[in-house]
N, C-alpha and C positions, 0 to 999 in steps of 0.2 A: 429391815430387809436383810436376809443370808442369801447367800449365792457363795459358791467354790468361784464365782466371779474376783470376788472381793481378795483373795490373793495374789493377783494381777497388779500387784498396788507399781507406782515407780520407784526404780533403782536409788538408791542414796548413793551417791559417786563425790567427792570435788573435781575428778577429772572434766574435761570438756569435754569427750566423744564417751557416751558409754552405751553398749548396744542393752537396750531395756531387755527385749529378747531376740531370740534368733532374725526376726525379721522388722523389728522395731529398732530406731538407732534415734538417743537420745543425747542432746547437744547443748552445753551451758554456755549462754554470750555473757559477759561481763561489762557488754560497754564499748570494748577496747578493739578488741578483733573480731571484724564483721563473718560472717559465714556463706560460702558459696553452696549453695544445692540447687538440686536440680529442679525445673520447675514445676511444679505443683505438688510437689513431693512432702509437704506441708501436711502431716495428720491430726496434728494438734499443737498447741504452745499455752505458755504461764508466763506471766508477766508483761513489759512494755518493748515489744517486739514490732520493729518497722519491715516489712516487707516490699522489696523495689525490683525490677527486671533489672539484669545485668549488662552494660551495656558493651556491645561488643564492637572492636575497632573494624575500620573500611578492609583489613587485611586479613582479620576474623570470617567478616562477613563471606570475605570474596573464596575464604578457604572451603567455606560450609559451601557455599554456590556450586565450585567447581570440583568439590570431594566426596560431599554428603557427611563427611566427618564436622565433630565441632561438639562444643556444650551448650544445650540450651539451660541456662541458669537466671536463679533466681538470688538477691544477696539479703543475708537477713541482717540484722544489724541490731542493737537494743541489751536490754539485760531482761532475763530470763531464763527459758527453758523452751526450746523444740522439739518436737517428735516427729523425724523422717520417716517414710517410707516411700516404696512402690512396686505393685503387684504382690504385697504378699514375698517376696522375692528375699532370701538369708542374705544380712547385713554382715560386712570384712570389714574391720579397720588394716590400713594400709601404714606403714609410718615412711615415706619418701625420705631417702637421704640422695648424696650426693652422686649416686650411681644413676637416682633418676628410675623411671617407672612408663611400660609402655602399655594403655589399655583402649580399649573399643570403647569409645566415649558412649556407648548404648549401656554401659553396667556400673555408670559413674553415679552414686547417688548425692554425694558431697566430697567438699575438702575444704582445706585452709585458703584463705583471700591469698596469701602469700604465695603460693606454687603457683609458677609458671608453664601456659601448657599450649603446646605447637603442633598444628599438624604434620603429619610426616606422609613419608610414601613406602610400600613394604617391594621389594624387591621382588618379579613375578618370571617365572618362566617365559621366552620368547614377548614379553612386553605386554602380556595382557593383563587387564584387569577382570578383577575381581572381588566376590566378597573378602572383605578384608585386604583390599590393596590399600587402604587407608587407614592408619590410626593414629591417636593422638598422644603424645610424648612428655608427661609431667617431670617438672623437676625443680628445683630448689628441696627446703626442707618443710615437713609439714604431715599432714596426716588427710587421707585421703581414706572416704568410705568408697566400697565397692558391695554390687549384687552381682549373685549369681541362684541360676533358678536350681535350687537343689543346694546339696550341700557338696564343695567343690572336692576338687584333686590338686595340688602342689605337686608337681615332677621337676625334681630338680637336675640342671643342664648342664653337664661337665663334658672338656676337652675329649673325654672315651665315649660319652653318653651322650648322642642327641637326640632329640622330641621332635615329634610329628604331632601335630595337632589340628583338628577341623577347624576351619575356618569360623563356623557357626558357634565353636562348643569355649575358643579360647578367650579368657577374658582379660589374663591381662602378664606380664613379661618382661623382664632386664631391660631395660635401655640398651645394655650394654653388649647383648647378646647380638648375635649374627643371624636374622631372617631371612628367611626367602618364599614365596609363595606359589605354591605347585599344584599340578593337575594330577590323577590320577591317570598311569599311563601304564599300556599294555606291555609287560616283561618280556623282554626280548627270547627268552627259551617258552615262552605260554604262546600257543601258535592261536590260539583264541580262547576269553572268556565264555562261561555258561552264558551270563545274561548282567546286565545294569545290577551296578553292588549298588546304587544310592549315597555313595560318595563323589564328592570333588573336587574342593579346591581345600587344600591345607598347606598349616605352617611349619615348616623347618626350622629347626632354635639348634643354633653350634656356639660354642662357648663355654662360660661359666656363669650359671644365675639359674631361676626359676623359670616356669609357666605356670601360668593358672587355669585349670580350665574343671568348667562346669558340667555336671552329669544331665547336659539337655542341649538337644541343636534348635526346639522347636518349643515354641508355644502360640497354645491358643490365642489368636485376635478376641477380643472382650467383644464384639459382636458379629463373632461368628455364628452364622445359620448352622444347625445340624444337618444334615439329610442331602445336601444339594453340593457334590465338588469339594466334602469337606477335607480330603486326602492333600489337593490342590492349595484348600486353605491355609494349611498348616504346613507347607513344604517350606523349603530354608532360605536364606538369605535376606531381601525385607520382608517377606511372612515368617521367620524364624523369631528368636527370642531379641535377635540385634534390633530386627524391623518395625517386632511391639514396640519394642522400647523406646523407641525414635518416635514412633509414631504416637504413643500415650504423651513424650513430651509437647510434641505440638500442637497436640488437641489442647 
């Protein structure tokens, strides 16, 4: 059998994380240190690889309840080889140091057992919330996979320089920076707008450190109808690329 298939072959790495390609990310256990991913996110494996649900504490639990934030994971454990993915979506390695990392747990696709990770709350205009009034706060040391649908933008965030970002599009952010989360609001010399830009809620980043954000606020639901409200379908927030992804986890 030929096929231009056959150059596909897998990466030779010793590392543990090596992204096979842009959207395939492949993971060596040795035994020792078990593996956090996300769940189902399993597209293939080689060798004696244990797969278990992660189990998550009463304070876990209670954060996912009352935030909607949280990881649905899955721990793999064994020696072998993994092949992560999900939606097709380009694989980031992340390497967490002690500054700490803040991301919308919808574009987490893995990380090390060792990184510890808290929900937090993002500071909002007049008290409201919003998409992205929640996210979740990694830290220790370790190496963390991230998606994003497209291939991203890094803006980096200095004391002269600060970032504006949509809510839908950001993926992930300094710990250490200064958020806040805001409305689009009418300028005070603009006596009125033509009509609805289709924007709303974004993040403000003061500091020093990164953002990351993705070239997409929206993706398709995997069974979406064509022809009937599909404008509707595809609008942002949980039908945006954050809401698939939450939602493929728990199915």
């Amino acid at each position: 059998m030929q096929s231009p298939l056959f150059s596909h072959t897998e990466q030779q790495s010793q590392d543990r994380y090596t992204v096979q390609n842009p959207q395939l990310l492949r993971v060596s256990l040795s035994g020792q240190d078990d593996l956090l991913a996300r769940k189902g996110a399993m597209v293939a494996y080689q060798g004696l690889i244990d797969f278990d649900g992660e189990y998550r504490s009463n304070s876990q639990r209670r954060a996912r309840a009352n935030t909607g934030e949280g990881l649905d994971l899955m721990r793999c454990s064994g020696q072998g080889t993994v092949y992560l993915a999900n939606l097709a979506q380009y694989v980031h390695l992340v390497d967490v140091d002690r500054e700490g990392m803040t991301v919308d747990s919808a574009y987490v696709l893995a990380l090390d057992s060792s990184l510890n990770t808290e929900v937090i709350a993002v500071d909002s205009q007049y008290g409201i919330s919003g998409t992205g009034k929640y996210q979740l706060n990694i830290s220790g040391r370790g190496k963390v996979a991230l998606m994003t649908s497209g291939q991203p933008l890094m803006l980096e965030v200095t004391p002269e320089k600060y970032v504006n970002a949509d809510s839908d599009a950001i993926v992930a952010w300094s710990s250490s920076l200064r958020v806040q989360m805001q409305a689009q609001t009418h300028s005070s010399n603009v006596r009125r707008r033509r009509g609805n830009t289709g924007e709303g809620w974004e993040l403000s980043f003061l500091g020093q450190g990164f953002a990351l954000v993705q070239p997409s606020e929206v993706m398709p639901p995997q069974d979406a109808q064509l022809g009937q409200g599909i404008a509707a379908q595809f609008g942002m927030g949980q039908q945006g690329a954050r809401g698939q992804n939450q939602n493929n986890a728990w199915n």
